[in-house]
C-alpha positions as a printed NumPy array, in Angstrom:
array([[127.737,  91.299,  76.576],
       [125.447,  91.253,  73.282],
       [124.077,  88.555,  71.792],
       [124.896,  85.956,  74.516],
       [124.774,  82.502,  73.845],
       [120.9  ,  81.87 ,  76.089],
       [118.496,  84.596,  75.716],
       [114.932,  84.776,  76.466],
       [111.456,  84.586,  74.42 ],
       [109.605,  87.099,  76.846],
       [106.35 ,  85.918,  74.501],
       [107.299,  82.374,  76.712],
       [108.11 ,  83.148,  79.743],
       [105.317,  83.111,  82.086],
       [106.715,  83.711,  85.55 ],
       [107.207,  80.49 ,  87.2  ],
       [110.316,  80.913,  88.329],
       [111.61 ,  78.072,  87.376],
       [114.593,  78.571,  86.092],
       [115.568,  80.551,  88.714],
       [115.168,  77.774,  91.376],
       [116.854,  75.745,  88.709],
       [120.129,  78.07 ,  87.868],
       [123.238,  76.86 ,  90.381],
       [125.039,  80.456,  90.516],
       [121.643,  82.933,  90.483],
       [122.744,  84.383,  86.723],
       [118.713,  84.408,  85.774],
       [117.49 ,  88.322,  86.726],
       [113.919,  88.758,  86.588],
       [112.617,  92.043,  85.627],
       [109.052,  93.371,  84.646],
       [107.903,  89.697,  85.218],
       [110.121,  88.282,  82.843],
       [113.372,  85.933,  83.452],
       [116.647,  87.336,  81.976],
       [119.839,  85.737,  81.67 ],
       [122.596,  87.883,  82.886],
       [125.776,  87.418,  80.708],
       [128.125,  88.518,  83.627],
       [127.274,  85.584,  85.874],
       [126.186,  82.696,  83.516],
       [128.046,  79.945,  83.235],
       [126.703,  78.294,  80.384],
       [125.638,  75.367,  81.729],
       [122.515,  75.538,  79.756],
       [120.095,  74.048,  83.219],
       [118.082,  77.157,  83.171],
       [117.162,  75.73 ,  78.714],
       [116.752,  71.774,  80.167],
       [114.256,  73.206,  82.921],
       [112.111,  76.025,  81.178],
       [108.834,  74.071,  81.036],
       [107.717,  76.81 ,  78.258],
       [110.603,  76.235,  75.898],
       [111.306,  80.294,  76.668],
       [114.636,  79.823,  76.726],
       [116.322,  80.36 ,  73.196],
       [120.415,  79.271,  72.791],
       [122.137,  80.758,  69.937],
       [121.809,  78.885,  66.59 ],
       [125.043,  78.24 ,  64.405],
       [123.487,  76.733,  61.409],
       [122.944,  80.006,  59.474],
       [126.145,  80.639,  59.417],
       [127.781,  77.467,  58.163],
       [124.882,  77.03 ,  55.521],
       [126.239,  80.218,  54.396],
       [129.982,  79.673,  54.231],
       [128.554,  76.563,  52.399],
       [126.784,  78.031,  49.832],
       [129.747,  80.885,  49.136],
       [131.717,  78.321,  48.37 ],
       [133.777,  77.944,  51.13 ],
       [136.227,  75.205,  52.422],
       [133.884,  74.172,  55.868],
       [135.303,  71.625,  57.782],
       [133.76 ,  69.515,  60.586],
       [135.233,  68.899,  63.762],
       [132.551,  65.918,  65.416],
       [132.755,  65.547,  69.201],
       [133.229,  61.908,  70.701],
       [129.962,  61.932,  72.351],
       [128.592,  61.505,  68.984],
       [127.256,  57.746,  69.31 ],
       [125.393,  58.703,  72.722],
       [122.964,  60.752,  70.639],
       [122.822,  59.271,  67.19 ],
       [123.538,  55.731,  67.974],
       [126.293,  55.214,  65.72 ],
       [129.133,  52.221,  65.135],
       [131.467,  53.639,  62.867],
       [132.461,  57.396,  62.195],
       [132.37 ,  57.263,  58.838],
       [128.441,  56.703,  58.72 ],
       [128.617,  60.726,  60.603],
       [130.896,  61.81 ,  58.314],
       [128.763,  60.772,  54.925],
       [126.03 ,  62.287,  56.835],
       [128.101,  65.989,  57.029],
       [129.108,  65.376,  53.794],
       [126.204,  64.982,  52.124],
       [124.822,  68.236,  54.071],
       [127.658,  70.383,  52.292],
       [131.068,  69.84 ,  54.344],
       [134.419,  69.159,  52.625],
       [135.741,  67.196,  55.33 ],
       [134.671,  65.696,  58.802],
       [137.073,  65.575,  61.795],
       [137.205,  64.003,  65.124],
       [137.562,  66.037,  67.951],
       [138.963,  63.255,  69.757],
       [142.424,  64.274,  67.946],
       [142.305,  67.354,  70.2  ],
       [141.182,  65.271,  72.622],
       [144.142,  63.105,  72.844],
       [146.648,  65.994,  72.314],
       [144.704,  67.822,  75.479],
       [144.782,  64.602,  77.642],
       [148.842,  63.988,  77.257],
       [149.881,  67.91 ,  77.703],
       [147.582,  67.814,  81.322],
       [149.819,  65.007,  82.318],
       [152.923,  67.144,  81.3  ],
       [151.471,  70.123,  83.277],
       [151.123,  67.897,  86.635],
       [153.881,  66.3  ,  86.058],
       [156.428,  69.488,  85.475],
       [154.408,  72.31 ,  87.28 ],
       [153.834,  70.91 ,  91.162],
       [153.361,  74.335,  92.028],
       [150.169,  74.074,  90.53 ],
       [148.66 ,  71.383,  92.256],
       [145.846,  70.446,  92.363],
       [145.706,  71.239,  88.777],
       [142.383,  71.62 ,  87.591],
       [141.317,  70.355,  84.011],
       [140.669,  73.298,  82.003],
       [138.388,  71.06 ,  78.802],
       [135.374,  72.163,  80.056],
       [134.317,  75.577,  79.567],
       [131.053,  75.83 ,  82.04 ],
       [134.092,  74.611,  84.574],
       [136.266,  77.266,  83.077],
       [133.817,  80.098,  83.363],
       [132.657,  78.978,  87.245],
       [136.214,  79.123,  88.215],
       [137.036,  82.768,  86.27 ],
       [133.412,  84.301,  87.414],
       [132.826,  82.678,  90.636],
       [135.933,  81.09 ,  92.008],
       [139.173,  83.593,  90.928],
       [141.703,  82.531,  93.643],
       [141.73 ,  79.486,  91.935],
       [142.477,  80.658,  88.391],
       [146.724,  79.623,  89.404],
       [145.32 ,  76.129,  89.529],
       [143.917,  75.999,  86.27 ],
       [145.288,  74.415,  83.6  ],
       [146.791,  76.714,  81.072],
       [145.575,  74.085,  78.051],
       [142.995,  74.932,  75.5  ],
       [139.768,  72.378,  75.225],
       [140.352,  69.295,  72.948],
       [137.793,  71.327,  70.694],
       [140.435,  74.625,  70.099],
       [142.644,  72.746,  69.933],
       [141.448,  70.31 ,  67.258],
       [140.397,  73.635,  65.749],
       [143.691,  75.014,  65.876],
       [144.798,  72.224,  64.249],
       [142.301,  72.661,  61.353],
       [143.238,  75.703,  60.517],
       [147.316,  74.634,  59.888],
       [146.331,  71.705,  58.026],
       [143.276,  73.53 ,  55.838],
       [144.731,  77.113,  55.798],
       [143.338,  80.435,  57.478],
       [140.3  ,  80.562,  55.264],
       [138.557,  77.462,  56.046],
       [135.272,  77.588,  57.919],
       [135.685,  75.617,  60.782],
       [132.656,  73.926,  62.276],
       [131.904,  71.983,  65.378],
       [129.391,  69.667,  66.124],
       [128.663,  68.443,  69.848],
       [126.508,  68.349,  73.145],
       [127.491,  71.283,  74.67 ],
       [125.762,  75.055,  74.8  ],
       [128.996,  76.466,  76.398],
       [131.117,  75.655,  73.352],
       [128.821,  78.113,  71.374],
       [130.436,  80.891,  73.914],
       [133.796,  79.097,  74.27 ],
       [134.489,  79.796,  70.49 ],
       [133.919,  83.456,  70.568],
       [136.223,  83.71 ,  73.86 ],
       [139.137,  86.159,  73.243],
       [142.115,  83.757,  74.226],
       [141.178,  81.202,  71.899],
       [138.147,  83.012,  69.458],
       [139.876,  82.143,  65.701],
       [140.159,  78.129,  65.941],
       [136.242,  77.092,  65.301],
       [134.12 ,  79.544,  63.375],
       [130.667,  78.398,  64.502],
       [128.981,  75.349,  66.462],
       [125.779,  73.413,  66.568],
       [124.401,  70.761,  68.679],
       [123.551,  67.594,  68.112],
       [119.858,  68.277,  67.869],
       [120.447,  71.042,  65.441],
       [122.386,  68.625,  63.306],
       [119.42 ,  66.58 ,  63.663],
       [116.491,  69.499,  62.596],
       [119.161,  69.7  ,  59.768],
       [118.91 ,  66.341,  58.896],
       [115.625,  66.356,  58.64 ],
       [115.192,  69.319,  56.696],
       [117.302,  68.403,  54.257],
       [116.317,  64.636,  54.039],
       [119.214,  63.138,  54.758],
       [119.068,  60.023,  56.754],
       [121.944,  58.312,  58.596],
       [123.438,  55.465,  56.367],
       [123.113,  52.066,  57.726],
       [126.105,  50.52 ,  59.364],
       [128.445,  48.79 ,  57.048],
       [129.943,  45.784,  58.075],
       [131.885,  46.665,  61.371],
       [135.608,  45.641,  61.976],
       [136.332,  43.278,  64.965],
       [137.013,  45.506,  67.934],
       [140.484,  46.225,  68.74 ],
       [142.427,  48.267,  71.395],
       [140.104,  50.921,  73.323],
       [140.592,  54.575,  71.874],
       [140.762,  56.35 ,  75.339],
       [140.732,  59.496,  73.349],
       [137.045,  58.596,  72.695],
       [136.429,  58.021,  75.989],
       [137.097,  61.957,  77.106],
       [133.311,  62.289,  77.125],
       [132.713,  60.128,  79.861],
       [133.309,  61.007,  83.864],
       [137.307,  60.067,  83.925],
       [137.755,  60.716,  80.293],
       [140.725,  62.751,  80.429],
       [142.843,  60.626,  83.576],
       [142.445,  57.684,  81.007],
       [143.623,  59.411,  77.851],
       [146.456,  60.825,  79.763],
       [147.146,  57.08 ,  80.797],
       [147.208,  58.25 ,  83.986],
       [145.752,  56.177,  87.487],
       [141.774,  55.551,  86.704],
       [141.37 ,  54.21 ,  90.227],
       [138.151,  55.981,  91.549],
       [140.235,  54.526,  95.144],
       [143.369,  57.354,  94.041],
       [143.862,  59.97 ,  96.681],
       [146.17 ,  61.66 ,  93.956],
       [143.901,  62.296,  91.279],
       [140.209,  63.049,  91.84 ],
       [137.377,  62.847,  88.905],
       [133.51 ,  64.287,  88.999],
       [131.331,  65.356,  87.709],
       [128.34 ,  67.471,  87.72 ],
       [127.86 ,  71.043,  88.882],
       [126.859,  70.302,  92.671],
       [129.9  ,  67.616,  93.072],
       [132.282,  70.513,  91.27 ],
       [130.876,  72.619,  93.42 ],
       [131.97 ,  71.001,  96.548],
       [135.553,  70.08 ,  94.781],
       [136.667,  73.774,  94.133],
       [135.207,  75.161,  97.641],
       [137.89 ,  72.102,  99.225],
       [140.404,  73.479,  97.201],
       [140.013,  77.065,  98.473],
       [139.667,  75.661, 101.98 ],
       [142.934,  74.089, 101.659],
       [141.973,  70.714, 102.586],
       [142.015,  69.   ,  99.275],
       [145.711,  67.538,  98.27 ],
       [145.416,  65.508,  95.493],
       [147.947,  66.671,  91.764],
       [144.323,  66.805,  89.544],
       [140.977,  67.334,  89.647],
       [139.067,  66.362,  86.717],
       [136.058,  68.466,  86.63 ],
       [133.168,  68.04 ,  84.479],
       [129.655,  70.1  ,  84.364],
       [126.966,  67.696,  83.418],
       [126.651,  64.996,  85.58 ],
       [127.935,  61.535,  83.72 ],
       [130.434,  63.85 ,  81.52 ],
       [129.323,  65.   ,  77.943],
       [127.078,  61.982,  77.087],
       [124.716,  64.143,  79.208],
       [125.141,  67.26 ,  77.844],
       [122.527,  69.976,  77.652],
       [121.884,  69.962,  74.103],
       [121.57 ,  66.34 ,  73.61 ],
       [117.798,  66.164,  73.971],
       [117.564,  62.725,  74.698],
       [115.981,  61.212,  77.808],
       [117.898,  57.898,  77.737],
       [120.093,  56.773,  80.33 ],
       [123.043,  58.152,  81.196],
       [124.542,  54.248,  81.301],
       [123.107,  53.275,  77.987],
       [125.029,  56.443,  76.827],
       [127.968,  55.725,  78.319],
       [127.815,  51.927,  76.881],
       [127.702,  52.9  ,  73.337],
       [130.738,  55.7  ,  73.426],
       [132.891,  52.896,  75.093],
       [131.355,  50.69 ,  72.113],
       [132.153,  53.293,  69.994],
       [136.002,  53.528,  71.166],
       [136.604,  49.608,  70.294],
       [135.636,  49.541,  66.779],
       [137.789,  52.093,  64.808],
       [140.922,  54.168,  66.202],
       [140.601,  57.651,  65.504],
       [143.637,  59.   ,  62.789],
       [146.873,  58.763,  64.367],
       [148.491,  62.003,  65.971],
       [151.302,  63.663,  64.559],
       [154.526,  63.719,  66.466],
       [154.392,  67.086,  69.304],
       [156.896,  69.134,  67.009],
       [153.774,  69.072,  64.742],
       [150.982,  69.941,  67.5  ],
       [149.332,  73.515,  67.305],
       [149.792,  75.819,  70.489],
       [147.705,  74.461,  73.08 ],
       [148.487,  77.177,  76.068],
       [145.661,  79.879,  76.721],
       [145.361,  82.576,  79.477],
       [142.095,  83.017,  81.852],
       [140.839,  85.968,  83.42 ],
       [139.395,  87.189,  86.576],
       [135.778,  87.573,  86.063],
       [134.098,  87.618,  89.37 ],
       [131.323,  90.541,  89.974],
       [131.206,  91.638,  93.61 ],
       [128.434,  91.06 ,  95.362],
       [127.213,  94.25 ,  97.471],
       [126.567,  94.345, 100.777],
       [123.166,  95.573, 102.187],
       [122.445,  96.951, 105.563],
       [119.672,  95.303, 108.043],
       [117.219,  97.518, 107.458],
       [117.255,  97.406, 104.007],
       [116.966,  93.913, 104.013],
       [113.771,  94.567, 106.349],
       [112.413,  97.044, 104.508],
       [111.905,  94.446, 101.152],
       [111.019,  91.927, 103.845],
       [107.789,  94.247, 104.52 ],
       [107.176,  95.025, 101.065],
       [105.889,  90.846, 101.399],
       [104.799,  91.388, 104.74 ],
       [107.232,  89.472, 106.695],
       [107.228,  91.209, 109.963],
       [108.669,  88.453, 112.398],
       [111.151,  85.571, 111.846],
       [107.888,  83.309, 111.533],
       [107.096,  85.152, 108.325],
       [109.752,  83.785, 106.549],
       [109.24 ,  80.61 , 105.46 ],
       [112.363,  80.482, 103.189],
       [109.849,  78.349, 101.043],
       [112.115,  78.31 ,  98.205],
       [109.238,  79.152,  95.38 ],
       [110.99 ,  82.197,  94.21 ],
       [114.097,  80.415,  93.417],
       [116.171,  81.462,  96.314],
       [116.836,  79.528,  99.218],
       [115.482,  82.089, 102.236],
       [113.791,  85.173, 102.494],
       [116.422,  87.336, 103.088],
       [118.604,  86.062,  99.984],
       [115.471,  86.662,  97.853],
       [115.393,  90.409,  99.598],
       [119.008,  90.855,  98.459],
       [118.139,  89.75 ,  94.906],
       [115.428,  92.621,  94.882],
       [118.309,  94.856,  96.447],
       [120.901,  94.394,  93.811],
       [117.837,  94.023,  90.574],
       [118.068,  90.181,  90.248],
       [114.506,  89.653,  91.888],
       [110.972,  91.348,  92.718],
       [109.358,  91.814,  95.821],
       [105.86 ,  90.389,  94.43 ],
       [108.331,  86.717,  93.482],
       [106.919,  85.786,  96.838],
       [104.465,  83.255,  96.333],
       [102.71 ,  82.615,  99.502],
       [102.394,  86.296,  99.859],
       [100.85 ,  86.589,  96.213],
       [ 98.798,  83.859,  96.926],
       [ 97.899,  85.546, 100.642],
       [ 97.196,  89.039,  98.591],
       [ 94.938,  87.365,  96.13 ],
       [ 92.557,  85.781,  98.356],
       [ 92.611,  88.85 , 100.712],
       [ 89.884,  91.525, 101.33 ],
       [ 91.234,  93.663,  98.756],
       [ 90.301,  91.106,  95.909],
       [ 87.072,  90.578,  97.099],
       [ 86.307,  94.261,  96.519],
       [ 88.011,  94.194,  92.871],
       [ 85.55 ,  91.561,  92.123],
       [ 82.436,  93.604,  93.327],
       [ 83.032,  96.859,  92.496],
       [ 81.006,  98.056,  89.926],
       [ 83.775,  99.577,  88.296],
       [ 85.96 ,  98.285,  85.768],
       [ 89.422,  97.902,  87.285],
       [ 92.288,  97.598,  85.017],
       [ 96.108,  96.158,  86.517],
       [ 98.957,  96.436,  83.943],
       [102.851,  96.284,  83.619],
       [104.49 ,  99.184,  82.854],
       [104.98 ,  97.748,  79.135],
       [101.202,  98.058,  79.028],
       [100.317,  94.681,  79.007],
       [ 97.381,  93.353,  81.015],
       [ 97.893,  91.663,  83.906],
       [ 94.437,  91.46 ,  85.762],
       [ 90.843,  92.571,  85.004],
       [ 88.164,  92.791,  87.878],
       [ 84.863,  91.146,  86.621],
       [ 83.587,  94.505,  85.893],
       [ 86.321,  95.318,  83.123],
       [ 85.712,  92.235,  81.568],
       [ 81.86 ,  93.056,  81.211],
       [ 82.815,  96.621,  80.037],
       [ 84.651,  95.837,  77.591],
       [ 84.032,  92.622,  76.501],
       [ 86.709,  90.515,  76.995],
       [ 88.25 ,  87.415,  79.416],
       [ 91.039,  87.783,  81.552],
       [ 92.535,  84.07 ,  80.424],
       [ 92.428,  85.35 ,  76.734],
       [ 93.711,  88.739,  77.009],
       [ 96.558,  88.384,  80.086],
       [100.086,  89.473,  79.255],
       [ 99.021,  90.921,  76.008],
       [ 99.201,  94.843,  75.15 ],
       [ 96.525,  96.754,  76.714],
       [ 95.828,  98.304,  73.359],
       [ 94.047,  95.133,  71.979],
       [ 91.552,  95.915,  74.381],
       [ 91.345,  99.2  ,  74.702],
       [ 91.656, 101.768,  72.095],
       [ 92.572, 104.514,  73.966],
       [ 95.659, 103.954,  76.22 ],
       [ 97.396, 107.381,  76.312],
       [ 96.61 , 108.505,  79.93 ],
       [ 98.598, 105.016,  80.83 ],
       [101.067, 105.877,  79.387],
       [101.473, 109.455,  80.61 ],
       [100.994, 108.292,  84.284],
       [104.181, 105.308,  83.429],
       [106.535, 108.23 ,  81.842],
       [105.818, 110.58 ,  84.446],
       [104.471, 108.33 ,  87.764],
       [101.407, 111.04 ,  88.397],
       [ 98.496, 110.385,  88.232],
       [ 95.36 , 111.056,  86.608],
       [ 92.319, 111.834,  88.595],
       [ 89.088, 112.288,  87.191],
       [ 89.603, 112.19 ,  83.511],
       [ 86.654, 111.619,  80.998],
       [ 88.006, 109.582,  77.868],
       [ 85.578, 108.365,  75.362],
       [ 86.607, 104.734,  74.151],
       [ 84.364, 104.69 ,  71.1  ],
       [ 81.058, 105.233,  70.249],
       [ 78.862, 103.68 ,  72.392],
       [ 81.259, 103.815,  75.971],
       [ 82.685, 107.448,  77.343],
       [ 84.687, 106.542,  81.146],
       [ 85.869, 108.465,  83.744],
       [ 89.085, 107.105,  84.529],
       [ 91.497, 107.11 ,  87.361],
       [ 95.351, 105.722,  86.771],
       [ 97.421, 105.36 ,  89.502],
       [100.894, 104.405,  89.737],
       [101.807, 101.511,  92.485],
       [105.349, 102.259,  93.579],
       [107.631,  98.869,  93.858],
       [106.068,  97.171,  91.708],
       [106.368,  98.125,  88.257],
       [102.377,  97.993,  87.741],
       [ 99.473, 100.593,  87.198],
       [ 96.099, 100.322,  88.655],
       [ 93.518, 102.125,  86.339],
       [ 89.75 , 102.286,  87.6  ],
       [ 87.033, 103.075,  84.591],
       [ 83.724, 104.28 ,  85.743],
       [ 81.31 , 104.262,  83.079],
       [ 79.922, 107.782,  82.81 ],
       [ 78.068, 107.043,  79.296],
       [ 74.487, 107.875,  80.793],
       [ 75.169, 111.278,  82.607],
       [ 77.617, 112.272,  79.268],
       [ 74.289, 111.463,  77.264],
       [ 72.26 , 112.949,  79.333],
       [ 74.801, 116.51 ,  79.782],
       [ 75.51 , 116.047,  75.837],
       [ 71.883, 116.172,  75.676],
       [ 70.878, 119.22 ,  78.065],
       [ 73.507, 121.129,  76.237],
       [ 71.743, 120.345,  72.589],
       [ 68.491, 121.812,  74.53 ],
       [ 70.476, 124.908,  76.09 ],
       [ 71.924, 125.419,  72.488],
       [ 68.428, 125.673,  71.14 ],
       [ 67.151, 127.691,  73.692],
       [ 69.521, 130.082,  73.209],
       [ 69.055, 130.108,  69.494],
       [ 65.439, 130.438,  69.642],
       [ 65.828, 133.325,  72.81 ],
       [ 68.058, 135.342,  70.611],
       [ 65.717, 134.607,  67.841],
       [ 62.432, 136.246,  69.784],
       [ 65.148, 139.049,  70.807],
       [ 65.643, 139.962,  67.468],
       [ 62.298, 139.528,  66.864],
       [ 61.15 , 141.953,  69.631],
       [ 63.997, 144.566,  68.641],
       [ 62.684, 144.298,  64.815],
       [ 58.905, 145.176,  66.012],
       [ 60.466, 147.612,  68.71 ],
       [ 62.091, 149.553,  65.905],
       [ 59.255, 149.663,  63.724],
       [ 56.744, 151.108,  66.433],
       [ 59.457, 153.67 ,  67.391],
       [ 59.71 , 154.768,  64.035],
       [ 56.01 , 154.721,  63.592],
       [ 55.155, 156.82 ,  66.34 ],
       [ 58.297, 159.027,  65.316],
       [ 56.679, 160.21 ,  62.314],
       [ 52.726, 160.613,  64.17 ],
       [ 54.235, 163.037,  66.44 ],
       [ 56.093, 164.406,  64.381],
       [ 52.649, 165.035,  61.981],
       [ 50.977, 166.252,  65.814],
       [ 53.62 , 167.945,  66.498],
       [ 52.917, 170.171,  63.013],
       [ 49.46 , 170.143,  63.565],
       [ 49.801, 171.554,  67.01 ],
       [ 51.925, 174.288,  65.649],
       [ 50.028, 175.476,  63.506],
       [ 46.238, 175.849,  65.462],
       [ 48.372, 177.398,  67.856],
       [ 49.668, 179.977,  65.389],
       [ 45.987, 180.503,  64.244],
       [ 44.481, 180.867,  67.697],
       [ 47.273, 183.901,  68.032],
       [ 46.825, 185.439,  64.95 ],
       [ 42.713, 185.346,  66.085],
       [ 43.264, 186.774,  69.273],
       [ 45.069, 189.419,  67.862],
       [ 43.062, 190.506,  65.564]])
């Protein structure tokens, strides 16, 4: 799935883990040292973006989008979830809707309309359909998507209603026409996904959180008006009490009695947890289960970046629900369609044999039962589910803390610290990982400064790296000149399992000096040899043809006493 609603700044994330030990159904794969969401098996529930201590986790930002429907002109509604008062601290709706109005909307909404439409039709559902019991709210989508991805036999007990939100938004749209741009503002991360899910994508065009509203705010200077004088309170608007734990029972006016065996309410994702594993077990009989993700309801939601009590939140929504009544609902021959349809989602989990299992165990070195201190560090509650991570590409081997920690105080690091030469230990993106002392001498750097960014910044010559990640050989032996004043022999070797490389630099500067500088006095040896050779062949050539021509003269000279002494004799 592309461009899911949490993604990851890898620039962040700095392997802690943490949002793996954090994440209730596993969804958070890490891979090359950095933590992934995988679309397939989140939920939504937007933990893993509470817990990241780095702020590494990024959720998908809506405001673009409606700033540009704004500025083309466009007819952009706002639909404002009840919750609103637990993060702004509101009295009266209207001071949220001069707020949106000022920032560019046409109108401002409550959700709570949906709300109230979505609370009577689950009452209808229990009431006509026992053969769904125990029917399971469907208005909260991280609920929604546990059941579809993790929890399928239980789709039939699902209510087939749309969230108060679609269905406000459906709503919308028949009273403002097909081309209005339909906004929703709330506490939720999930509703950023919900809106784009094919059974009800088309009510709500974008969403943004609370906080973004807020960054808005801010950016635009506009400040929340004061509070004008507030009406005495009046009837309770259950319909803006859906946020809280029991929201929905009480604007279905059904039984609120926490005592009920017939209806059961809860909330957060370990309690929910427990609820839906009864059901499957069969031993759970009541006619609903109200389900909600964050614990307290929405007035706890993941995007409402507030660390204020969950009570104190829950005070000023009931507050909230006294002093104004949201607009009255239409009659049900004028209610939008409400039904939706779920799908089975769930992604088989393989099986592995026992000896693979072992065989990642002693990757870690866990040899005997006693090795396995199912610490919890890596984010996985024993060993051997950790090994099955690695097996099916949610996890590393090297996740194991205690062993890291065992490896890095071992023999092996005291001879990376003294050996003279420089050893290098990067990812296979080529980012640095560890330097021995040695490398950071060579070449001039700190490990603190330069960890986890590209080798290149430190070294300028990083091809042979790369050709030992593309192909896994490697290089033995290979003399690479970093710049002027350093040449290297280096040795890159690929360490299988672990996604790193292991390059050792021996400085050969000196003996490439010293060869660079016995082949300067060979080349002028030679130069000056063939010079005294052509020298010698110069001289040689002269003599010869010197003593050519005085034989040549003797030669005549012989001839002709010789032809005298004859012509003597004879005579």
């Amino acid at each position: 799935m592309a461009d899911w609603v949490i993604s990851t700044n890898t620039a962040r994330c700095r392997d802690c883990y943490r949002c793996v030990r954090a994440c209730p159904v596993k969804a958070v794969r890490i891979r090359n040292g950095q933590a992934e969401v995988v679309p397939e098996l989140c939920i939504a529930c937007g933990t893993c973006v509470i817990e990241c201590p780095q702020d590494a986790k990024v959720v998908r930002d809506g405001r673009e989008a409606i700033r540009a429907a704004i500025a083309a002109g466009r007819m952009v509604i706002a639909s404002v979830a009840p919750s609103v008062p637990a993060f702004f601290d509101v009295t009266l709706f209207s001071q949220v809707g001069d707020v949106l109005e000022r920032l560019g909307f046409k109108a401002v909404h409550e959700t709570a309309f949906g709300a109230e439409m979505i609370g009577l039709a689950h009452k209808d559902t229990v009431d006509r359909e026992p053969e769904r019991w125990p029917v399971i709210t469907s208005s909260c989508p991280v609920v929604v998507n546990l059941i579809e991805k993790y929890h399928p036999t239980l789709i039939p007990h699902l209510a087939p209603l749309v969230s108060p939100l679609v269905a406000h938004g459906r709503w919308l749209r028949e009273r403002y026409g097909e081309d209005a741009y339909i906004a929703f503002v709330g506490p939720c991360i999930a509703k950023k996904e919900e809106i784009r899910e094919g059974p009800v994508a088309g009510a709500i065009d974008a969403a943004v959180t609370y906080a973004e509203l807020a960054e808005w705010m801010a950016q635009e200077g506009v400040d929340l008006p004061p509070c004008p004088d507030v009406p005495e309170r009046i009837s309770r608007a259950n319909a803006r009490l859906f946020p809280v734990e029991g929201g929905l029972v009480g604007t279905a006016n059904m039984d609120t009695d926490i005592l009920t065996s017939r209806i059961i309410t809860t909330s957060g994702l370990d309690a929910c947890q427990d609820v839906l594993d009864g059901i499957e077990r069969g031993e759970l009989s009541a006619c609903m289960v109200e389900l909600m993700a964050c614990e307290g309801g929405c007035i706890n939601g993941p995007a409402m970046g507030t660390d204020e009590s969950i009570y104190l939140a829950r005070q000023r929504v009931i507050d909230y629900a006294t002093r104004r009544q949201p607009e009255p609902l239409p009659t049900r021959d004028m209610w939008p369609r409400l039904d939706r349809t779920y799908e089975n989602k769930h992604t088989p989990v393989p099986a592995f044999s026992e000896a693979q299992i072992t065989e990642v165990l002693h990757r870690v070195d866990k040899y005997e039962p006693e090795d396995e201190l199912n610490c919890g560090a890596c984010g996985y509650p024993t060993c051997r589910e950790k090994a099955a991570a690695t097996l099916r590409g949610m996890a590393e081997a090297t996740m194991c803390i205690p062993y890291m920690r065992r490896r890095a105080e071992s023999l092996r690091q005291v001879v990376m610290d003294v050996t003279p030469d420089a050893i290098l230990v990067v990812d296979t993106r080529l980012y640095v990982q560890d330097l021995s002392p040695s490398a950071e001498r060579m070449l001039n750097v700190h490990l603190r400064a330069v960890q986890g960014k590209p080798l290149h910044t430190i070294m300028p010559v990083v091809d042979g790296f790369s050709r030992v990640r593309n192909t896994g050989e490697l290089i033995a032996g290979e003399t690479v000149r970093l710049h002027k004043g350093l040449c290297v022999e280096q040795t890159i070797v690929p360490v299988e399992g672990q996604n790193l490389l292991v390059g050792i630099l021996h400085d050969v500067t000196e003996r490439e000096s010293q060869r660079q500088a016995l082949e300067t006095i060979r080349t002028e040896t030679l130069a000056r040899t063939q010079q005294v050779v052509q020298k010698q062949m110069r001289v040689a050539h002269e003599i010869a043809q010197l003593l050519g021509e005085t034989t040549a003269e003797s030669k005549t000279m012989l001839s002709r006493l010789a032809h005298l002494l004859e012509e003597e004799s004879g005579s």
